[in-house]
C-alpha positions as YAML, in Angstrom:
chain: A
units: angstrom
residues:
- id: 1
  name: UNK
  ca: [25.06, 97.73, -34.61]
- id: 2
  name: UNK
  ca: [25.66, 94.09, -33.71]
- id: 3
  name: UNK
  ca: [25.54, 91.45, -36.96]
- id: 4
  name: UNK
  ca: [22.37, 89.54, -36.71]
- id: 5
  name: UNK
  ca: [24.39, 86.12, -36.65]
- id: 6
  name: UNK
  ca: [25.96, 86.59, -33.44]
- id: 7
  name: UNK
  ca: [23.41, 86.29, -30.51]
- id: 8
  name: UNK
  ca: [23.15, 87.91, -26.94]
- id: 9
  name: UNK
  ca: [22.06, 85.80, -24.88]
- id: 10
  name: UNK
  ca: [20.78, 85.15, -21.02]
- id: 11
  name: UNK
  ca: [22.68, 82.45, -18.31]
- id: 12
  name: UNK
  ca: [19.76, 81.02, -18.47]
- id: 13
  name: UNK
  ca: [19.99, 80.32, -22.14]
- id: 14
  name: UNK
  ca: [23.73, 79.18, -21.45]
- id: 15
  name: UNK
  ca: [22.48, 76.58, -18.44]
- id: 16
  name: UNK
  ca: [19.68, 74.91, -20.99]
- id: 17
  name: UNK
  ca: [22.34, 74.61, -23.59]
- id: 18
  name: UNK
  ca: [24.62, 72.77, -21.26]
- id: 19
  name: UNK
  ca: [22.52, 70.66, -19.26]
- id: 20
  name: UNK
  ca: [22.85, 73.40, -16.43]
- id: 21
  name: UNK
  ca: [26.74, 72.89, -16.81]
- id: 22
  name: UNK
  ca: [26.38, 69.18, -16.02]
- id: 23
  name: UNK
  ca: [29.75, 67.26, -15.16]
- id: 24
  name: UNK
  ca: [29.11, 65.05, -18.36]
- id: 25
  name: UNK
  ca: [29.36, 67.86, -20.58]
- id: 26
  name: UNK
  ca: [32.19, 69.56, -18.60]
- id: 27
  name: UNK
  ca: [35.33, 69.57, -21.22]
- id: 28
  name: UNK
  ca: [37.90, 71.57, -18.79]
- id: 29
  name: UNK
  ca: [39.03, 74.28, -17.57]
- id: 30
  name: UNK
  ca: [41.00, 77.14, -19.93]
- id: 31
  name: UNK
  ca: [43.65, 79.90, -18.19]
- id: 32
  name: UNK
  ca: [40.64, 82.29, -16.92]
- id: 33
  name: UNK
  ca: [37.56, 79.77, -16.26]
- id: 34
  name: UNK
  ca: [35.66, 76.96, -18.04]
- id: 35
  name: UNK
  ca: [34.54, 74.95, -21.12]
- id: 36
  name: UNK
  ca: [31.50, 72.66, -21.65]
- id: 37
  name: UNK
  ca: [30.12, 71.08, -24.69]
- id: 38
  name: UNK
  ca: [26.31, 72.44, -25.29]
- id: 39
  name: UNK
  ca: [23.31, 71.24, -28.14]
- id: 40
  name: UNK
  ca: [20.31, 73.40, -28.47]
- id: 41
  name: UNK
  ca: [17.94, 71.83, -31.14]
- id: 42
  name: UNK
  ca: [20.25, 70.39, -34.13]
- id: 43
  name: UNK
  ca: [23.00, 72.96, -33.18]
- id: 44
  name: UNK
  ca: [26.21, 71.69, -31.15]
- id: 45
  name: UNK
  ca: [28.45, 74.38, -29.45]
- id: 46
  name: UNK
  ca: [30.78, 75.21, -26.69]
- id: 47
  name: UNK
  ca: [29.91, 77.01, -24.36]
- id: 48
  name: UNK
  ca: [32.87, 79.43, -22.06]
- id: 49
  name: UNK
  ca: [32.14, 80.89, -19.03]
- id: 50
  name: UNK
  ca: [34.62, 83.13, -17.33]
- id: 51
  name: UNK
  ca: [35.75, 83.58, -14.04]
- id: 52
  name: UNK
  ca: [38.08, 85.05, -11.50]
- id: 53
  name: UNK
  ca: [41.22, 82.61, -11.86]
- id: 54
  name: UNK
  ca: [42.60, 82.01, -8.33]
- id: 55
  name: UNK
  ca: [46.10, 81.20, -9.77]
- id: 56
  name: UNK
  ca: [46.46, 84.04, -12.11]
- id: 57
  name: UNK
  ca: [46.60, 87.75, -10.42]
- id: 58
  name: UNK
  ca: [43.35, 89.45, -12.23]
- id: 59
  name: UNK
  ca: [40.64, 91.42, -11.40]
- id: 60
  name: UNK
  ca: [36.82, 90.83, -11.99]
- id: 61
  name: UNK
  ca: [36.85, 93.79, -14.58]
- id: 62
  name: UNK
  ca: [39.25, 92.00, -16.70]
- id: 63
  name: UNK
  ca: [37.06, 89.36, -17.60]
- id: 64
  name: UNK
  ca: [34.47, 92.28, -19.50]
- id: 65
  name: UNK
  ca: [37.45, 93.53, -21.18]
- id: 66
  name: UNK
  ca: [38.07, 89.86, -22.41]
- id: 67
  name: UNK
  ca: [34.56, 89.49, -23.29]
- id: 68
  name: UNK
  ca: [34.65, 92.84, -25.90]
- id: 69
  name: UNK
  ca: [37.86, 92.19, -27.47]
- id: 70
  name: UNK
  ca: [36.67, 88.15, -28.27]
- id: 71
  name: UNK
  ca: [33.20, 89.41, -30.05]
- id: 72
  name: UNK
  ca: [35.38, 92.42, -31.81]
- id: 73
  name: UNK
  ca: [37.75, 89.37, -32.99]
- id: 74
  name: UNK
  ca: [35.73, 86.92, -33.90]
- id: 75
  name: UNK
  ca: [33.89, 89.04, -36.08]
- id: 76
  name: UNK
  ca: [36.63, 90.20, -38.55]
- id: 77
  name: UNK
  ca: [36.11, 88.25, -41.69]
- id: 78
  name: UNK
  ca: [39.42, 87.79, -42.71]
- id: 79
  name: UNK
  ca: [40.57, 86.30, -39.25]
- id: 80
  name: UNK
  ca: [37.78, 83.84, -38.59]
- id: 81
  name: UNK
  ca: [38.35, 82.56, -42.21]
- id: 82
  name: UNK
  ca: [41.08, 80.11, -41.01]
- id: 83
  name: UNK
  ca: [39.56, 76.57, -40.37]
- id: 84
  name: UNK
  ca: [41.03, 76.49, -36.74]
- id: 85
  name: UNK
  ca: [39.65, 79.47, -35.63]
- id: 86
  name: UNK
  ca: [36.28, 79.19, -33.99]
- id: 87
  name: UNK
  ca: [33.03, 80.80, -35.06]
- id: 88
  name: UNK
  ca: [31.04, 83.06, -32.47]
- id: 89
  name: UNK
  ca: [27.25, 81.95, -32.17]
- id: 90
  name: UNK
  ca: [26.41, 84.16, -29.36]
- id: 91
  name: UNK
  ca: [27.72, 85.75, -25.75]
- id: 92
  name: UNK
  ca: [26.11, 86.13, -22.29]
- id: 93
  name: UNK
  ca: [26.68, 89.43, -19.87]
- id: 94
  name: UNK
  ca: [23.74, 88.89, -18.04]
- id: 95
  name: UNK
  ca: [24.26, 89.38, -14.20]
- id: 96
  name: UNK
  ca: [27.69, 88.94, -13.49]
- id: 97
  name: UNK
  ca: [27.36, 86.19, -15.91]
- id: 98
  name: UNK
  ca: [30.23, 86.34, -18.52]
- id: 99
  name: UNK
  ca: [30.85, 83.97, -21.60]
- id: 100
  name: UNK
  ca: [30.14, 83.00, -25.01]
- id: 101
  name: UNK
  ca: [29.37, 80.12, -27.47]
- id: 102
  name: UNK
  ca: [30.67, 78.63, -30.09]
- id: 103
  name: UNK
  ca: [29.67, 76.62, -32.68]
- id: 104
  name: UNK
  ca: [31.51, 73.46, -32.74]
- id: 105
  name: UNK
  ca: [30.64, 69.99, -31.77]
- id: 106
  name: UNK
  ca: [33.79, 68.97, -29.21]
- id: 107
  name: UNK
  ca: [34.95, 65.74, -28.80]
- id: 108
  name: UNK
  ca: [37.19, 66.68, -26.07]
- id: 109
  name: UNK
  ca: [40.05, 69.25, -25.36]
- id: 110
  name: UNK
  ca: [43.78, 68.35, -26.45]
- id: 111
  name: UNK
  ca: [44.77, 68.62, -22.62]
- id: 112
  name: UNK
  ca: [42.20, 65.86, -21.76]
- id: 113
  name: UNK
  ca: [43.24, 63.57, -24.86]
- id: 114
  name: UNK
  ca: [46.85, 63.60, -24.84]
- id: 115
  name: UNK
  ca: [47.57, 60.96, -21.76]
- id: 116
  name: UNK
  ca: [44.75, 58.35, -23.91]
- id: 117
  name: UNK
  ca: [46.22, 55.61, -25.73]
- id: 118
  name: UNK
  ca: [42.89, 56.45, -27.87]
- id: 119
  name: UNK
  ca: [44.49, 59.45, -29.13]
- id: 120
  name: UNK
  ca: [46.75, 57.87, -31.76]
- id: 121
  name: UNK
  ca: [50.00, 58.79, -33.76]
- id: 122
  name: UNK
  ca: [49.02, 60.17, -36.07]
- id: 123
  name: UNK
  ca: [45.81, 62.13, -34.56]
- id: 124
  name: UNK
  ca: [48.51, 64.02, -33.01]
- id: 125
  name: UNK
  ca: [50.65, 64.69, -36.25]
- id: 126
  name: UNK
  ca: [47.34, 66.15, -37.56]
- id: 127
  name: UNK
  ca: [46.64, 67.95, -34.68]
- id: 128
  name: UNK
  ca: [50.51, 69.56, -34.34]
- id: 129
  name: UNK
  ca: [50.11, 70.80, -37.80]
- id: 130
  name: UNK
  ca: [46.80, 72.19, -37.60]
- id: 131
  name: UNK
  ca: [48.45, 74.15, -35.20]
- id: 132
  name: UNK
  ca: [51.33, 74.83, -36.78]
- id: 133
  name: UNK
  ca: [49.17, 76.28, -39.78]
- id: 134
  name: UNK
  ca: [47.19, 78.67, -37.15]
- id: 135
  name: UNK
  ca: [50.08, 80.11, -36.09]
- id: 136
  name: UNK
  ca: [51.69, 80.64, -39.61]
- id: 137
  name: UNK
  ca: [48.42, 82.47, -40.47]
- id: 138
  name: UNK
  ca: [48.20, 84.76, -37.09]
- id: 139
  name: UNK
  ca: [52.00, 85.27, -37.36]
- id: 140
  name: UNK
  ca: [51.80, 86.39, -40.97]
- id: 141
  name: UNK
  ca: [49.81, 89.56, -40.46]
- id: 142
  name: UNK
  ca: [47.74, 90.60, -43.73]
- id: 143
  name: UNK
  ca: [49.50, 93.79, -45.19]
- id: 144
  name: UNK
  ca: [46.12, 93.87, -47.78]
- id: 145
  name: UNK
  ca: [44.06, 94.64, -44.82]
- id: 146
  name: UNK
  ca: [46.41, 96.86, -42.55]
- id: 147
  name: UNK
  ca: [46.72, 95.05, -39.45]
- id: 148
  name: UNK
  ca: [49.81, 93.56, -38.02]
- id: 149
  name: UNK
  ca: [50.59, 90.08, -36.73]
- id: 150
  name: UNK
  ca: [48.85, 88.63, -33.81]
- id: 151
  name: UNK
  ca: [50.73, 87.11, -31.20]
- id: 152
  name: UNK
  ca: [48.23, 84.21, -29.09]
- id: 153
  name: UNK
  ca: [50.51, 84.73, -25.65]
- id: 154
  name: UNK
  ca: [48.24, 82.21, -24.01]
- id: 155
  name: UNK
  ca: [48.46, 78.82, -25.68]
- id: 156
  name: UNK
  ca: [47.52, 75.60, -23.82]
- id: 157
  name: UNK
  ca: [46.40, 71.92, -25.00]
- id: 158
  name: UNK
  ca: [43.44, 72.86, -22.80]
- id: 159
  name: UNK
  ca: [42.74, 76.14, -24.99]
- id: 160
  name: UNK
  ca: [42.49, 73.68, -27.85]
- id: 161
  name: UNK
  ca: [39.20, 71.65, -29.07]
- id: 162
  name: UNK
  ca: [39.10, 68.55, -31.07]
- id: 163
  name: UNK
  ca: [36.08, 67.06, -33.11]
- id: 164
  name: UNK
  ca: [35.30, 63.55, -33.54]
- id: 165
  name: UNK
  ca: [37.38, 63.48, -36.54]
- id: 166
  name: UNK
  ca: [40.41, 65.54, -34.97]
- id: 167
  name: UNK
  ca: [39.40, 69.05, -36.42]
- id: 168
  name: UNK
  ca: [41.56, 71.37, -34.50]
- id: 169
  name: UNK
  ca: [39.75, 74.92, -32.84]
- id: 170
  name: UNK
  ca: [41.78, 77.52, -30.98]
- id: 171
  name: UNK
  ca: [38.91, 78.62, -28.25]
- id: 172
  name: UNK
  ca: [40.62, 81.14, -26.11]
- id: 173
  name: UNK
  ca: [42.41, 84.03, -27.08]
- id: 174
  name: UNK
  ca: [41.93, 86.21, -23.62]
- id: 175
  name: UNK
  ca: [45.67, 87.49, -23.78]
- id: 176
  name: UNK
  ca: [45.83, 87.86, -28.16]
- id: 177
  name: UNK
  ca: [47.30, 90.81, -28.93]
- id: 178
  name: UNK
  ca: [48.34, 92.44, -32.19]
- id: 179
  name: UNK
  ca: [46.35, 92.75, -35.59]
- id: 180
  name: UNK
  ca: [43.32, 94.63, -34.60]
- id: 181
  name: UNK
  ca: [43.09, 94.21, -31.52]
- id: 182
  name: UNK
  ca: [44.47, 97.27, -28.83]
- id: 183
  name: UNK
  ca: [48.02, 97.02, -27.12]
- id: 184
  name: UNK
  ca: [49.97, 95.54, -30.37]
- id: 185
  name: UNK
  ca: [53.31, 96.78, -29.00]
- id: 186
  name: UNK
  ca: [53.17, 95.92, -25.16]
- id: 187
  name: UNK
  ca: [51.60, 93.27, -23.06]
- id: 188
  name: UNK
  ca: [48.70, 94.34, -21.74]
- id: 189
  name: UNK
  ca: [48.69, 92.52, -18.34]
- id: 190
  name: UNK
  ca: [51.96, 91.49, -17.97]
- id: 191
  name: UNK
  ca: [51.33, 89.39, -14.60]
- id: 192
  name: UNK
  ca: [49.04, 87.14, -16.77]
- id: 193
  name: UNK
  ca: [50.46, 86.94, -20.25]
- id: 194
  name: UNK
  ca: [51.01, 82.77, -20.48]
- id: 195
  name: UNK
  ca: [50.02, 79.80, -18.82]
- id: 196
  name: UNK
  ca: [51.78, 78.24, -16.57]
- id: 197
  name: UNK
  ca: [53.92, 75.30, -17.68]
- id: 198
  name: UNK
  ca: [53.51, 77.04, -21.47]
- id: 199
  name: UNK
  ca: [55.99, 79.93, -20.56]
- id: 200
  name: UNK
  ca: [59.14, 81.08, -21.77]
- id: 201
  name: UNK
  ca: [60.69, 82.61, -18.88]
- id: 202
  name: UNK
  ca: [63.44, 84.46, -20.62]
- id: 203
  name: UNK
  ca: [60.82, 85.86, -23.37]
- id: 204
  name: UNK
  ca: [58.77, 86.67, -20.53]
- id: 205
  name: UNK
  ca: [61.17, 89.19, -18.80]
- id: 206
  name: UNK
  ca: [61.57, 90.90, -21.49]
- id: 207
  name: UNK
  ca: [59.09, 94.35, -22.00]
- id: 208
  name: UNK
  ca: [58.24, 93.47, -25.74]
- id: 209
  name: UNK
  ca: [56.04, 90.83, -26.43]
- id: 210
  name: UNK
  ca: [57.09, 88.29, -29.24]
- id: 211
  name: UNK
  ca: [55.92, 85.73, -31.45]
- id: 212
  name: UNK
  ca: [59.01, 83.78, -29.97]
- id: 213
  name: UNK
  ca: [56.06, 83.10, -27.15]
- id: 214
  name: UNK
  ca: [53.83, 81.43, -28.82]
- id: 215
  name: UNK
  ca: [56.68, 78.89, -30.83]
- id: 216
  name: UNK
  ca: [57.60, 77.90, -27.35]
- id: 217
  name: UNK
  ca: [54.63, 76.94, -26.54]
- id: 218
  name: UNK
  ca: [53.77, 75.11, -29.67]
- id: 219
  name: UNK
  ca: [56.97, 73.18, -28.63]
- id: 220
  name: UNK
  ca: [55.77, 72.50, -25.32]
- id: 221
  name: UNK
  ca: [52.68, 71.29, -27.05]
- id: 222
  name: UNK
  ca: [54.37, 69.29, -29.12]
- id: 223
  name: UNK
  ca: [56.22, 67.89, -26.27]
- id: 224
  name: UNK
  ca: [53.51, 66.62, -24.88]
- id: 225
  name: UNK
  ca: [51.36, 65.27, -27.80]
- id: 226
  name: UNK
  ca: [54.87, 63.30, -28.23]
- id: 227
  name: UNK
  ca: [55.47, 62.57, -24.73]
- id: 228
  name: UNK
  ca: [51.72, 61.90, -23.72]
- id: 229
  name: UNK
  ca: [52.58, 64.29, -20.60]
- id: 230
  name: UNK
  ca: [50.73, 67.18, -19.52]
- id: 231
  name: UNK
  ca: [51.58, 70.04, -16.61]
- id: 232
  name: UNK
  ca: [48.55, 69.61, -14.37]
- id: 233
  name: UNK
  ca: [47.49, 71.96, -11.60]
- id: 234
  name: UNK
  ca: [48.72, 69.25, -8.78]
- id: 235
  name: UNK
  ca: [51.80, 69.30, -10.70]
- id: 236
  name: UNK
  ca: [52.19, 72.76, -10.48]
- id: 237
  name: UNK
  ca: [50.93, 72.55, -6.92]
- id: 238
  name: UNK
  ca: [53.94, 69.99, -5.75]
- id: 239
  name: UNK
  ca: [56.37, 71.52, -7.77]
- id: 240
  name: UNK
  ca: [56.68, 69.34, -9.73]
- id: 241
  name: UNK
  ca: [58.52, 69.75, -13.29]
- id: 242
  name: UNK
  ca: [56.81, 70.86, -16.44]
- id: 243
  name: UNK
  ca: [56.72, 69.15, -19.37]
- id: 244
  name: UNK
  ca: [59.98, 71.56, -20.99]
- id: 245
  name: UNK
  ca: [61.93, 71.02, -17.65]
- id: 246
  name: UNK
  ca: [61.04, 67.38, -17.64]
- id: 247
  name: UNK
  ca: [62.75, 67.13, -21.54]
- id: 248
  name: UNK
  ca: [65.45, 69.30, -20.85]
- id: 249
  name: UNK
  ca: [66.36, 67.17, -18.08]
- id: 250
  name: UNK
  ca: [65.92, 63.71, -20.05]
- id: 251
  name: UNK
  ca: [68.31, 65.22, -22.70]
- id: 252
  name: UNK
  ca: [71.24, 66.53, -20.06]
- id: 253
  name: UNK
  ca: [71.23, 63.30, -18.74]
- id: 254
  name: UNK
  ca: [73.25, 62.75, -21.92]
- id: 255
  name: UNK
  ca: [76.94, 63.84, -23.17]
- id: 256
  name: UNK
  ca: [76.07, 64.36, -26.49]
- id: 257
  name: UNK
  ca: [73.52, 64.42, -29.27]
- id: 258
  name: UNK
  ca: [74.96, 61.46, -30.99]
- id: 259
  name: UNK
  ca: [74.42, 59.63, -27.69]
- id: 260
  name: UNK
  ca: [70.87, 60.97, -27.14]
- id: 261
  name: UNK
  ca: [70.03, 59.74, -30.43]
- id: 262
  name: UNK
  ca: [71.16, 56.47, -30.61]
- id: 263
  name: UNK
  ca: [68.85, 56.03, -27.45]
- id: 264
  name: UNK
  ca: [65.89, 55.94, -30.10]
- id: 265
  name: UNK
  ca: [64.03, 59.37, -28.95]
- id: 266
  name: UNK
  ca: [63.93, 59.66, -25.35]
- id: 267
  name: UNK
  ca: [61.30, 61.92, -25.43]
- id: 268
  name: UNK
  ca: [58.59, 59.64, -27.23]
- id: 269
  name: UNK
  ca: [56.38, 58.03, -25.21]
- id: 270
  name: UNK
  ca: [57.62, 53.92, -25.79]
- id: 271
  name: UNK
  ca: [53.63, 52.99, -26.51]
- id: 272
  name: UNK
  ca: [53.39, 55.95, -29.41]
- id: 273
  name: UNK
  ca: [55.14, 55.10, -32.52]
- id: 274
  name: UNK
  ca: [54.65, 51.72, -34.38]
- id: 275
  name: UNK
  ca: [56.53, 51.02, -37.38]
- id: 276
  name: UNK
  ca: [53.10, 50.79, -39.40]
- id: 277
  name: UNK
  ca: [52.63, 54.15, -39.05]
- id: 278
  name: UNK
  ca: [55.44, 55.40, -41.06]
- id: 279
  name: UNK
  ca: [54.02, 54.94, -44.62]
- id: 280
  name: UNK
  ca: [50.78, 56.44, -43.24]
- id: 281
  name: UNK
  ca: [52.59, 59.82, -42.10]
...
């Protein structure tokens, strides 16, 4: 029997809650379709859709799959108890329809915020460790309640939602394994498992999945809150380097680590540090 606080709901309902999915409420797309901020009465949420990614090699079934594992998730009380993990309102399978809303009232998405001059120092200090502290919690596993580690597999700046006041929300978790969830030993759908610019290519030949993923992607994360660069899809689509390959480049262009740093932190963006910020952090 399905807990009275979480809602089914129609496309319909979805559409009204979204503006019918106007462009102004659009906040991005996430690996396997698309985010948009919603407000129904006095309640703000997000609302994710899902679709058939053209990049990533799925199938339509997937996406129901997805759908199941998410409300089993996000209803285990000891999981959604950490402050970056989002709370389920509701969720749509109505027609072909698939997604589900959240309560939350967005600001924007990491991705979108990390080129803005808006998005200051130390926003993105207290956005890195809000991370940081997510991860520490999925990674820890809870022997009390029997489940193992969870490994994320998927993160992305754009999987990650900011409020006004820089309250961090993890809002996909399509390829999460571990804990109790199914497949805790072997990735489930190998030919998806990361997002592009976010992957570890040696971790990713390997059979076994690893929490080693998802601290490589943190550091490509962090990269780019530092950096103010993100991997977009015309990036990807000129072949053009990601954020890990453009930083591994900027630091063999030197002979030594005494030489890299006395050229004050190549990899910080020149507008993002201030010397007034340094008592602050």
């Amino acid at each position: 029997m399905e807990p009275i606080n979480v809602m089914r709901l129609k496309y319909k309902d979805l559409a009204a809650y979204t503006d019918n999915f106007s462009e102004t409420n659009y906040i991005g797309r996430f690996q396997f379709g698309k985010l948009y901020r919603g407000i129904f009465g006095r309640r703000y949420v997000i609302v994710k859709i899902w679709e058939v990614p053209e990049i990533y090699d799925c199938e339509p079934k997937d996406n129901h799959v997805r759908l199941m594992e998410e409300k089993f998730l996000l209803r285990h009380k000891i999981l959604i108890k950490h402050p970056c993990m989002v709370k389920l309102y509701g969720y749509c399978s109505d027609g072909g329809h698939l997604g589900v809303v959240y309560e939350f009232k967005a600001a924007d998405s990491v991705f979108n915020l990390i080129p803005k001059d808006s998005f200051t120092w130390l926003q993105r200090i207290k956005t890195a460790f809000q991370l940081a502290s997510l991860l520490k919690f999925l990674h820890s596993g809870n022997s009390s309640a029997f489940f193992e580690p969870y490994i994320g597999q998927n993160l992305d700046a754009a999987h990650i939602v900011l409020d006004e006041d820089c309250n961090a929300k993890l809002c996909d978790f399509a390829q999460m394994i571990g804990g109790i969830l199914p497949h805790t030993g072997i990735c489930s759908c190998p030919s998806a498992v990361g997002c592009y610019g976010y992957i570890d290519i040696g971790a990713h030949s390997e059979d076994e999945c690893s929490y080693k993923q998802d601290v490589f992607a943190f550091g490509v994360i962090l990269l780019s809150l530092i950096s103010k660069r993100v991997y977009t899809d015309e990036g990807r689509q000129s072949g053009l380097p990601t954020v890990y390959e453009w930083a591994l480049g900027q630091c063999q262009a030197f002979e030594s680590y005494s030489e890299m740093r006395d050229a004050k932190l190549p990899l910080v963006h020149k507008s993002e540090f201030c010397g007034e910020d340094g008592h602050k952090i």
